[in-house]
C-alpha positions in Angstrom: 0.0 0.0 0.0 1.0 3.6 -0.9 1.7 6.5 1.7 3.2 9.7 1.6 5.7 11.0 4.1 6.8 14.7 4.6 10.4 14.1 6.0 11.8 17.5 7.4 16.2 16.9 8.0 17.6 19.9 9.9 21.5 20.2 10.8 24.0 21.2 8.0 22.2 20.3 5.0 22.0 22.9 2.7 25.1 23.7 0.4 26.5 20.2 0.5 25.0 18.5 -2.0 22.0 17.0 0.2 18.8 17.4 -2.7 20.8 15.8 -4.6 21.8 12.9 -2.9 17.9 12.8 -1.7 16.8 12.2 -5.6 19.8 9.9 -6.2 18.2 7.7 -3.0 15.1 8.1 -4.1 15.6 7.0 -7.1 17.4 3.8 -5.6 14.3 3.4 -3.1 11.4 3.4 -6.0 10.3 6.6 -4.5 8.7 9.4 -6.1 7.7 13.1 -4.6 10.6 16.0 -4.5 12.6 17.9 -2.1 13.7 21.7 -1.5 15.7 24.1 0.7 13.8 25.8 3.6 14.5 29.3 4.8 15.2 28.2 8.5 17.8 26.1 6.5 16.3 22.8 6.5 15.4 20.6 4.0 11.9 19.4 3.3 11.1 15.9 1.8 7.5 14.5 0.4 8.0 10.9 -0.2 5.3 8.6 -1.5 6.1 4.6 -1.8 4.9 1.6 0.3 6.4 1.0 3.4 9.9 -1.5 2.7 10.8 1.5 -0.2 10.0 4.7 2.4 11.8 2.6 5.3 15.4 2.4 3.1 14.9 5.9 1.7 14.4 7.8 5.3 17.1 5.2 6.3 19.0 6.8 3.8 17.8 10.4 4.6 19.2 10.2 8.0 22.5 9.2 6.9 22.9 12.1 4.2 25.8 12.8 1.9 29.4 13.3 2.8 29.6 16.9 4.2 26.0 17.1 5.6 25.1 17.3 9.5 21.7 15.8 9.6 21.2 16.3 13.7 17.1 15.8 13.7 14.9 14.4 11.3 10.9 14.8 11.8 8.5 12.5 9.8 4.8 12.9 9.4 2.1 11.1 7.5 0.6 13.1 4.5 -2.4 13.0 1.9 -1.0 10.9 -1.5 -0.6 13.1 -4.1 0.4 10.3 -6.7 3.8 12.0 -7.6 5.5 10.6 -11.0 9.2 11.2 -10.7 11.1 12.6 -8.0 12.2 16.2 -8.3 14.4 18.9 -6.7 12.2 21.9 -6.2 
């Protein structure tokens, strides 16, 4: 079964490469939605696969790319939106 995720990473994750290593792990996980840069300097995540896919991509998520800090990660449940591709926003 489908479900959507928004996944919100905070810690130093903006300016080292961590949309794009999102969309290359989504892309691994099967997962479709997008991600962007927040102002507070987060990064925001909608995520939309079944369960096994959404557990390895937030799995993924938490571990971030090379020069990233991810220090918190919130996940919430969200309406599906039947995304296509994932996207960097």
């Amino acid at each position: 079964m489908q479900k959507c995720l928004i996944i919100q990473v905070f810690g130093r994750v903006q300016g080292v490469g961590y949309r794009y290593f999102t969309r290359n792990a989504a892309r691994i996980a099967g997962i479709n939605g997008y991600v962007r840069n927040m102002a507070d300097g987060s990064v925001y995540i909608e995520a939309e696969g079944d369960s096994a896919q959404l557990e390895a991509f937030t799995s993924l998520c938490r571990q971030g790319p090379p020069r990233s800090v991810v220090e918190k990660i919130t996940i919430s449940e969200c309406p599906l939106m039947n995304y296509k591709v994932f996207a960097i926003k």
